[in-house]
C-alpha positions as CSV (number, residue, x, y, z in Angstrom):
1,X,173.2,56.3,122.5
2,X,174.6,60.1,123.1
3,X,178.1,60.7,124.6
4,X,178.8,63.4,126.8
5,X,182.4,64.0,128.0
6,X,183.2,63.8,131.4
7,X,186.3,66.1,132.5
8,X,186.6,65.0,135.5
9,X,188.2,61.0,134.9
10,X,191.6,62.0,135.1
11,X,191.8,65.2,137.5
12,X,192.0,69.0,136.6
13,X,195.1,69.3,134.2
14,X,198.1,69.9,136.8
15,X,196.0,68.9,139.8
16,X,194.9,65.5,141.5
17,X,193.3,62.7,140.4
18,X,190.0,62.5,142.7
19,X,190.2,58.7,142.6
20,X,193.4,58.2,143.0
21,X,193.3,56.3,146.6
22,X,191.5,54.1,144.3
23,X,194.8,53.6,142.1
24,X,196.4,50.3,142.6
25,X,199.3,50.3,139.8
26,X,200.7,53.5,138.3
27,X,203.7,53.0,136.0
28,X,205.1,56.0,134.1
29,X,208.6,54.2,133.5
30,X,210.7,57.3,134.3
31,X,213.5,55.2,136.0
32,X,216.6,55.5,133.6
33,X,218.0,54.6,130.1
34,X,218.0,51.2,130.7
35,X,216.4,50.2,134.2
36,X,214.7,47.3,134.5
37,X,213.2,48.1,137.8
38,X,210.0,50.1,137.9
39,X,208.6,52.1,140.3
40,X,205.1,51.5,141.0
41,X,203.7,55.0,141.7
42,X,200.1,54.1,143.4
43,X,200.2,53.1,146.7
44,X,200.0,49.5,146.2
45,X,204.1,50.1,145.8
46,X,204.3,46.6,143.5
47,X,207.9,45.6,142.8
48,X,207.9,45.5,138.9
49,X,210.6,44.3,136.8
50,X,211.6,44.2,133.3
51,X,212.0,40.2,132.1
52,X,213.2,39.0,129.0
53,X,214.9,42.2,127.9
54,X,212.5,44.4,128.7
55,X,213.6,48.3,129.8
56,X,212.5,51.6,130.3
57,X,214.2,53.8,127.4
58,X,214.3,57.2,127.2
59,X,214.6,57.4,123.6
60,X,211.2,57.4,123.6
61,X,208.1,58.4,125.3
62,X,204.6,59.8,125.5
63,X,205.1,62.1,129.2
64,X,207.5,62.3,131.0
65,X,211.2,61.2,129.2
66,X,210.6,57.9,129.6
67,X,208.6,54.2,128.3
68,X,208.7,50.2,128.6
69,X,210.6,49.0,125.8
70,X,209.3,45.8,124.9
71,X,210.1,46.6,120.9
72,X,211.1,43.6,117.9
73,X,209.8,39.7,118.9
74,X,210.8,37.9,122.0
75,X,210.0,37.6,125.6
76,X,210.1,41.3,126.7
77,X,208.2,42.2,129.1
78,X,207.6,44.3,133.1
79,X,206.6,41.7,135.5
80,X,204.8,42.1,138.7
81,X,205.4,38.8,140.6
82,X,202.9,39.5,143.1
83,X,200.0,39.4,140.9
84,X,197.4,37.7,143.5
85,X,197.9,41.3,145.1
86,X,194.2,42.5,146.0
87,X,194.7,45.5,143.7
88,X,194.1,43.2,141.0
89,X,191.2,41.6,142.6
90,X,188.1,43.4,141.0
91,X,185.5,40.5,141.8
92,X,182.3,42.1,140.8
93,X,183.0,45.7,140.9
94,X,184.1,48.5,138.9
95,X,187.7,49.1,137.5
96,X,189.8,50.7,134.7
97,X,193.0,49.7,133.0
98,X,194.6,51.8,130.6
99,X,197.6,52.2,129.2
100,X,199.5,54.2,126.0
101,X,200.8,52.2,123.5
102,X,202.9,52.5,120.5
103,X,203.3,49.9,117.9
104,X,206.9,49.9,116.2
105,X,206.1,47.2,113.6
106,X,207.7,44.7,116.5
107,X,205.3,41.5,117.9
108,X,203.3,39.2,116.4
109,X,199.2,38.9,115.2
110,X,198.4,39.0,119.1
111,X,200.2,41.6,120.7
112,X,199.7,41.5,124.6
113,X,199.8,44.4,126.6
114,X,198.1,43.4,130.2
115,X,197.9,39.7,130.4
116,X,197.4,38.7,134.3
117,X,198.9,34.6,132.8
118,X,196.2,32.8,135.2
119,X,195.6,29.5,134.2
120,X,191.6,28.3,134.0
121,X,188.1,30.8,133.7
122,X,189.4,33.6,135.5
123,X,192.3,35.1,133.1
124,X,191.6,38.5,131.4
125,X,193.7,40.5,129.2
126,X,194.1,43.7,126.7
127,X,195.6,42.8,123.6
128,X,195.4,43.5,119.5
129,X,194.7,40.4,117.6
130,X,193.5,40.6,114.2
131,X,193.2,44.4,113.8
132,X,191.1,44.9,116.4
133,X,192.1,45.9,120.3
134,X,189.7,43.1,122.5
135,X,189.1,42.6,126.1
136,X,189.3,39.2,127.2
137,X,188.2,37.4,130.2
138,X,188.5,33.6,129.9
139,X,185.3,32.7,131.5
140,X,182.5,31.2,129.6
141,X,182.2,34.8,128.2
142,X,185.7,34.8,126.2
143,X,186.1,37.3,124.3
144,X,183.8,40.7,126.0
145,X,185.0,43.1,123.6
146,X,186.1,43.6,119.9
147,X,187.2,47.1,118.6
148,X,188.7,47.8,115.1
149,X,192.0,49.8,115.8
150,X,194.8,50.4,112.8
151,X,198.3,50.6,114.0
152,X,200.4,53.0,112.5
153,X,204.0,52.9,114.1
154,X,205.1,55.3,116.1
155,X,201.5,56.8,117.0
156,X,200.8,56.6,120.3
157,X,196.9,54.9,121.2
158,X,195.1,55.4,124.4
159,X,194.0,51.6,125.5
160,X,191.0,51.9,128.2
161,X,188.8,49.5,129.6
162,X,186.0,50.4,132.2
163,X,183.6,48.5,134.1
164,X,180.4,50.2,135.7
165,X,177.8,47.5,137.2
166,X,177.9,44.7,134.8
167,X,178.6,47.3,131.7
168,X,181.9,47.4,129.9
169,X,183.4,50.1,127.8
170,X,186.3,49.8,125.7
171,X,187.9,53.1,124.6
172,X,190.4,54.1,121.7
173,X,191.7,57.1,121.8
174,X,188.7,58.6,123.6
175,X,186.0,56.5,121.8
176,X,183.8,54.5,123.8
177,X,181.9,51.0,123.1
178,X,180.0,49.4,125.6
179,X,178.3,45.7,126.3
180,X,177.0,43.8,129.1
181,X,177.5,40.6,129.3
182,X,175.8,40.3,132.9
183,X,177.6,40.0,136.2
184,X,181.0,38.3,135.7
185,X,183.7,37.9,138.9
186,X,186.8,38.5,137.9
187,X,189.3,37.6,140.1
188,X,193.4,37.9,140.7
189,X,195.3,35.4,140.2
190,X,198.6,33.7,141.7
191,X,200.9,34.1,138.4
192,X,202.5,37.0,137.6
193,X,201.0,39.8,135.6
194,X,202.7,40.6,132.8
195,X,202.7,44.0,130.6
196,X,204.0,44.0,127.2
197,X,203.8,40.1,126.5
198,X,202.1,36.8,127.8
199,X,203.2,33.8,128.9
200,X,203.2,32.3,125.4
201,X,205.9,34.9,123.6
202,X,202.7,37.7,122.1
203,X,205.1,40.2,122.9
204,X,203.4,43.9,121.9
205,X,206.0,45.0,119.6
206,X,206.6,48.3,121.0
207,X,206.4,50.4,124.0
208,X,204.1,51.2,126.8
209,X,203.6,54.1,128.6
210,X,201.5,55.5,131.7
211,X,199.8,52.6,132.9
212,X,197.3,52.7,135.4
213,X,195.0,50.9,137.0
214,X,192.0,51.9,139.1
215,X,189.9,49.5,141.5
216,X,186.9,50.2,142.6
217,X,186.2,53.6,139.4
218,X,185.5,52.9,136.1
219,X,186.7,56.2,134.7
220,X,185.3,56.2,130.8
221,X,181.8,54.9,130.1
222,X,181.0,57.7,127.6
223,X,183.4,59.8,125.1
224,X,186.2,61.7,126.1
225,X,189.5,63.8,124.9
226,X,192.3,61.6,125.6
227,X,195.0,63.4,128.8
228,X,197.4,65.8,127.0
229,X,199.6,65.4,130.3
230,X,200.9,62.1,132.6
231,X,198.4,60.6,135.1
232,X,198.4,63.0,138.6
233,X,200.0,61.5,141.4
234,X,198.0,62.3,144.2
């Protein structure tokens, strides 16, 4: 399979995103040394919340000034209590998530960092287990997607994962894998999504930045250069 690169998944550097009505959750983390409220820059406006210790910090960051602490072992986390929200419903059609993420030696062997927490078949989730970054939806299907990724702390990763039709891509760092596993419904549920952690501790260890996600686009089904600037917002 060739790879082309499509310059056109994240807007014109300094410009707007062309899919950003489709933006759900947008979460830079520029809110203050210490906040542990988060705006929510998409239009969804979800009220997110740092739990368990969890902060923005401007001690560190990949745009902007500021990140989600959710560094060392523990239940750090942003919350979004909201989570049956429609923005997180993608039933059959296309999405992205994506986040940065830097590892600071913090977390366990499965480092979370988007766990929507639903009980039963419909649960999925981005974490590193095992030194590889998977995509999980907990139907039948299980694990969709397995990627060898190193951690090196403090180097920053772009985390993507696209669905176009019933094909999914995984991307680190601007390199894509796909697979199709066939139609699969995912649905939102009615716990809270969490970023950074899970509902059993798997706390990433580290810090999050620029998290978006996008219902309705899946942005990276082919190689690309990661964004050397934060998400447009508009």
């Amino acid at each position: 399979m060739s790879f082309i690169i499509n310059p056109y998944v994240f807007g014109p550097p300094g410009g707007t995103d062309p899919h950003f009505v489709n933006v759900t959750l947008l979460l830079g983390f520029e809110d203050g040394n210490g906040a542990t409220t988060f705006d929510d820059e998409s239009a969804t406006n979800f009220a997110v919340t740092g739990q368990g210790g969890g902060i923005a910090t401007t001690a560190v960051s990949k745009f902007g000034g500021g990140c989600l602490d959710v560094t060392g072992t523990g239940a750090k986390r942003a919350e979004i209590a909201q989570a049956a929200n429609a923005g997180f419903d993608f039933a059959g059609g296309d999405f992205t998530i994506e986040c940065w993420a830097q590892w600071s030696g913090g977390g366990n062997n499965a480092r979370h960092l988007i766990d929507d927490n639903q009980s039963g078949t419909s649960r999925f989730l981005l974490r590193y287990s095992n030194s590889n970054l998977r995509w999980e939806f907990h139907t039948s299907a299980g694990l969709l997607m397995n990627r060898n990724a190193t951690l090196t702390s403090g180097v920053w990763m772009h985390c993507a994962v696209s669905r176009v039709g019933t094909n999914f891509y995984l991307a680190i760092d601007g390199i894509v894998s796909g697979v199709n596993p066939g139609a699969l419904t995912i649905a939102s549920g009615t716990t809270a999504l969490y970023i950074g952690n899970s509902t059993n501790g798997d706390q990433w260890g580290g810090y999050i930045d620029e998290v978006r996600f996008t219902k309705g686009v899946g942005r990276y089904t082919a190689n690309f250069t990661p964004p050397a600037a934060a998400f447009p917002r508009s």
